[in-house]
C-alpha positions as CSV (number, residue, x, y, z in Angstrom):
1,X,17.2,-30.9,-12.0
2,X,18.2,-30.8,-15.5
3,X,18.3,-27.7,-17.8
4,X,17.4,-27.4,-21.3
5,X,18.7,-24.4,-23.4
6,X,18.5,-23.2,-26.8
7,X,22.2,-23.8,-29.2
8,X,24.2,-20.8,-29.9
9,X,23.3,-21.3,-33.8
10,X,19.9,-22.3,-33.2
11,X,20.2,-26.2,-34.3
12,X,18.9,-27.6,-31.9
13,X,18.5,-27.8,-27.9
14,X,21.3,-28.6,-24.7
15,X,20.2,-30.7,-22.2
16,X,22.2,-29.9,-18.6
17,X,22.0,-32.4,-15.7
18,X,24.2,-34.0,-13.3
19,X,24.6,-37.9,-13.0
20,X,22.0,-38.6,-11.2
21,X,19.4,-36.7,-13.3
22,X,20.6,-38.2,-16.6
23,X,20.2,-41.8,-14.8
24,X,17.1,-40.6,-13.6
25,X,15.9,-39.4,-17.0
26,X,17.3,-42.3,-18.7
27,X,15.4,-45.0,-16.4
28,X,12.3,-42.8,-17.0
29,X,12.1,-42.8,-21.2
30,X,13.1,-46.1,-21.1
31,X,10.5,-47.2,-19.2
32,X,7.6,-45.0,-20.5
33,X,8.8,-46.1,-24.3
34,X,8.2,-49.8,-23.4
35,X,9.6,-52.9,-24.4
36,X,10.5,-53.8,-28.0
37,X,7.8,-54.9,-29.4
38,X,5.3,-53.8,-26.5
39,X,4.0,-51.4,-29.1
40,X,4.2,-52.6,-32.6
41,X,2.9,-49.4,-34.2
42,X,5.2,-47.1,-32.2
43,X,8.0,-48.9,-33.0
44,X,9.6,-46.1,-34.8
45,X,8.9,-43.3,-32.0
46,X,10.2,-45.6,-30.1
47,X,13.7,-45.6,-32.1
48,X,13.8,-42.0,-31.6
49,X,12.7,-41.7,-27.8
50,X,15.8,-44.2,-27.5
51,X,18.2,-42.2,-29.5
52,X,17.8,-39.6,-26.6
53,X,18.5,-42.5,-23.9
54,X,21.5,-43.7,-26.4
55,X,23.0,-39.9,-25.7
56,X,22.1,-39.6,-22.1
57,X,24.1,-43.1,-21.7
58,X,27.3,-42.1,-22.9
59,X,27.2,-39.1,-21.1
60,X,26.9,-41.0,-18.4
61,X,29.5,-42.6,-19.2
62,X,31.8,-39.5,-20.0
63,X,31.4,-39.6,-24.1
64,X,29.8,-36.0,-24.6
65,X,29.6,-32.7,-23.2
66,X,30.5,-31.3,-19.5
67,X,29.9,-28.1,-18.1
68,X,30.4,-25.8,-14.6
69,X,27.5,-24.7,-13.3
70,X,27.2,-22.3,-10.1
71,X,25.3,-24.0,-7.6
72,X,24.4,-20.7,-5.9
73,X,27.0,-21.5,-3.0
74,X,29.0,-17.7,-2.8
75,X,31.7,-16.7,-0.3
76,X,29.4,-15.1,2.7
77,X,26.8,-18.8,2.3
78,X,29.9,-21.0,2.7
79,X,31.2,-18.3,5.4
80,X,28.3,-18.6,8.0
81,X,27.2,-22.4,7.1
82,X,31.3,-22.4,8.1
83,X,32.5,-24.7,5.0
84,X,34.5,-25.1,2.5
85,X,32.4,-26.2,-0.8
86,X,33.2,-24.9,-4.5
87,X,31.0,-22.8,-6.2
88,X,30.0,-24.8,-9.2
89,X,28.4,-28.1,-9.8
90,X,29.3,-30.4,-12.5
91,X,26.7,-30.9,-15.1
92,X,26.7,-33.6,-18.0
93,X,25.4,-32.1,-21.8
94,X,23.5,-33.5,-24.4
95,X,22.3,-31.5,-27.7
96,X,19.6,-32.7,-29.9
97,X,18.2,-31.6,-33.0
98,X,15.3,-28.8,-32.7
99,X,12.8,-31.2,-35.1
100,X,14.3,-34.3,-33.2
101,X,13.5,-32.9,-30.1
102,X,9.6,-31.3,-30.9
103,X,8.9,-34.9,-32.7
104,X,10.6,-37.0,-29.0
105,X,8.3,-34.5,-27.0
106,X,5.1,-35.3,-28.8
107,X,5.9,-38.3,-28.6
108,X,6.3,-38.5,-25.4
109,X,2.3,-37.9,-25.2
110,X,1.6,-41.3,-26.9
111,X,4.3,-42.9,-24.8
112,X,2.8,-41.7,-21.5
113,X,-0.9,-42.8,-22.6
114,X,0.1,-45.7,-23.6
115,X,2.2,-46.7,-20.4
116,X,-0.4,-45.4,-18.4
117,X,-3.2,-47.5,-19.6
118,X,-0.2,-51.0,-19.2
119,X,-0.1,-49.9,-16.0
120,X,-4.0,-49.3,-15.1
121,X,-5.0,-51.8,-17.0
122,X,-7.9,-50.1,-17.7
123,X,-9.2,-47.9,-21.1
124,X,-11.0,-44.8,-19.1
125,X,-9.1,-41.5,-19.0
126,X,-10.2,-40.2,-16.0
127,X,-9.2,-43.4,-14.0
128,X,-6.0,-43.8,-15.0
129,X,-4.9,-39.7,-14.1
130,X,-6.0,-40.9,-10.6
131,X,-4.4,-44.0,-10.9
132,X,-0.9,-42.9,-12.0
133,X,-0.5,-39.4,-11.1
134,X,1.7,-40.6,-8.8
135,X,4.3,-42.6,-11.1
136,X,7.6,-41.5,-10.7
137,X,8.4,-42.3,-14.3
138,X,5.4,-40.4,-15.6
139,X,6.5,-37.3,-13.4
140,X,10.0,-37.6,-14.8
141,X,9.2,-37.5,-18.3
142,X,6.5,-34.5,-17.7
143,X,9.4,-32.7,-15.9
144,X,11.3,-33.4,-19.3
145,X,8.5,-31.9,-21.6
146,X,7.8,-29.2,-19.4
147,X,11.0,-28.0,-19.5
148,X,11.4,-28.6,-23.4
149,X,8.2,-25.9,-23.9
150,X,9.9,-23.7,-21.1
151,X,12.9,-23.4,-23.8
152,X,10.6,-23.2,-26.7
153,X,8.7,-20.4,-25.1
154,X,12.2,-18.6,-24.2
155,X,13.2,-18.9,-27.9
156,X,10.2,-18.0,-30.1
157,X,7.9,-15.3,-30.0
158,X,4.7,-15.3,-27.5
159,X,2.5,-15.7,-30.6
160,X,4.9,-18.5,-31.9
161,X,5.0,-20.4,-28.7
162,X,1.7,-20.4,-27.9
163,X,0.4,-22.1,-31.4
164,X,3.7,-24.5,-31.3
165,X,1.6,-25.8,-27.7
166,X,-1.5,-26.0,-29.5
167,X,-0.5,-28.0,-32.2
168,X,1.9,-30.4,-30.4
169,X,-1.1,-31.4,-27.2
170,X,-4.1,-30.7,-28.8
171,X,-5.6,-34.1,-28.8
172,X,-2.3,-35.3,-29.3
173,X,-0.9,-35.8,-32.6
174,X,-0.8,-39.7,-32.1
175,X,2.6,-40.8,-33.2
176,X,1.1,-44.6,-34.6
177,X,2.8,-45.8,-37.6
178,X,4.4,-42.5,-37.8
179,X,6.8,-42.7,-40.9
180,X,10.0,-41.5,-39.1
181,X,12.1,-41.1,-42.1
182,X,10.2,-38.1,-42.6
183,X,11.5,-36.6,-39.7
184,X,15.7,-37.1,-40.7
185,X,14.7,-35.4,-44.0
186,X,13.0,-31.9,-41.5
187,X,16.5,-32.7,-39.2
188,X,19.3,-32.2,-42.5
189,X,16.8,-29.7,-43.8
190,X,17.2,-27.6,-40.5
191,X,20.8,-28.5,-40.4
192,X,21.4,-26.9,-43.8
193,X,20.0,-23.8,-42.9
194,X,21.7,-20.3,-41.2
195,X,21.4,-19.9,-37.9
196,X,18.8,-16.8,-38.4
197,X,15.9,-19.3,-40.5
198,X,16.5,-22.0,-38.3
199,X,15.0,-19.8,-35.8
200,X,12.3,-18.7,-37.7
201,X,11.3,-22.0,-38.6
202,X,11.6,-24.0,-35.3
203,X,7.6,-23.1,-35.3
204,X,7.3,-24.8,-38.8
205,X,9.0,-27.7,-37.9
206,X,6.4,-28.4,-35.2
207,X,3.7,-27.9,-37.8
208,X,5.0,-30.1,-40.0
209,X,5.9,-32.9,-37.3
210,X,1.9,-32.8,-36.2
211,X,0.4,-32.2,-39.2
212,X,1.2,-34.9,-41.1
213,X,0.2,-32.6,-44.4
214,X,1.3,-33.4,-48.2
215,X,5.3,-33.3,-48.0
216,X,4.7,-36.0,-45.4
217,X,2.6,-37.9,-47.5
218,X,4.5,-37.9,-49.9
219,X,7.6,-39.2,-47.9
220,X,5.1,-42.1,-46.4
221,X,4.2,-43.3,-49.8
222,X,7.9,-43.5,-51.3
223,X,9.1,-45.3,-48.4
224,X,5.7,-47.8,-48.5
225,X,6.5,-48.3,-52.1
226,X,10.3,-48.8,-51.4
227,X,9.8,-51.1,-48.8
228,X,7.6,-53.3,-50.8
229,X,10.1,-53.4,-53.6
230,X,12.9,-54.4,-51.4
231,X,10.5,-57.2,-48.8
232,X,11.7,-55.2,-46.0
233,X,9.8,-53.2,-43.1
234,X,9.7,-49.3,-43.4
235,X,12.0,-48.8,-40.3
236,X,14.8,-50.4,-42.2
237,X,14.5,-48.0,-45.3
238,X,16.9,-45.0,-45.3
239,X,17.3,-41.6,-47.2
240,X,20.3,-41.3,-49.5
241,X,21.2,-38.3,-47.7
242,X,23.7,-38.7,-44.6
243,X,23.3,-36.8,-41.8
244,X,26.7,-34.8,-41.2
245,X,29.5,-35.6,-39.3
246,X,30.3,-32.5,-37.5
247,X,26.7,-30.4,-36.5
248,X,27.6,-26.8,-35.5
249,X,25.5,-26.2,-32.7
């Protein structure tokens, strides 16, 4: 099962899992975020839900992270079960930013909703809980979120956590149309702070992310206006600011 942990500096979350989880995880998002164009209006959740699958593939594939891990399997175990077994289990690591990650998990709502409904075929709520509370890629990316809030609630304060979980499932936030570009400016504004207001403001960030207030606006209107003057769609327009190339996590 995989593990998801707070960053020493507090920019952002490590996600711990061995092959088979990260395969398993990867398989799941995939699926839940649909095809390409399945979702017209999601198109840019989408993009982000995929840029975890992008990092869980080349871990996979041995391009990030590794870590030992005890398994739990001490001297007097491995002494009556009459084995010889090492003590530590190799796990795979991703990190992702902290405003990355809130956005992908409220996401994550829409995806499942909308998934669900593909799959039932049908529009009523109630039906399709009985209908898919079985799917193993719904239970898979519920695992994922759960343990994302069980590191947000081991990170901020009771009072904190508690309001981050109201406003991130309360009738979900909807992630429709959801101008994305918004999101990179919260990432390299949480990059560029110390490690000490990054966790103050991990709270803020989910705010922000669900609220959709005036700063967002704002952001949504330049980019309409810029992707008008330019005859291209909104996913292709891009800040001026890069993200850097070394993140200190």
């Amino acid at each position: 099962m995989f593990i998801i942990k707070n960053t020493p500096n507090n920019t952002g979350v490590s996600v711990y899992g061995d092959h088979m989880d990260f395969e398993n995880l990867y398989e799941a998002l995939h699926n839940v975020a649909g095809d390409e164009y399945e979702f017209p209006s999601y198109s840019s959740a989408r993009i982000r839900v995929l840029g975890v699958c992008y990092d869980l593939r080349h871990a996979m594939m041995g391009g990030r992270e590794v870590e030992f891990v005890d398994n739990g399997m001490d001297a007097e175990k491995k002494r009556r079960m009459d084995i010889v077994a090492p003590d530590k289990n190799l796990y795979l690591k991703i990190n992702v930013l902290w405003p990355e990650m809130l956005f992908v998990t409220m996401a994550l709502n829409d995806f499942i909703n909308l998934y669900a409904r593909k799959k039932a075929k049908l529009k009523f709520e109630f039906v399709l809980d009985r209908c898919n509370i079985w799917d193993p890629y719904i239970a898979i990316v519920r695992l994922f979120q759960s343990e994302i809030a069980k590191c947000v609630k081991e990170t901020v304060s009771e009072a904190s956590f508690a309001r981050m979980m109201n406003i991130m499932n309360k009738d979900y936030p909807w992630m429709d149309g959801y101008i994305t570009q918004y999101l990179d400016l919260l990432n390299l504004k949480f990059i560029n702070m110390n490690s000490e207001k990054r966790l103050k403001s991990i709270p803020t960030m989910a705010k922000r992310l669900a609220e959709q207030g005036d700063e967002y606006q704002r952001v949504k209107e330049e980019v309409i206006v810029a992707a008008k003057e330019y005859g291209r769609s909104v996913e292709d327009i891009r800040l001026r600011e890069e993200y850097p190339e070394e993140i200190v996590w």
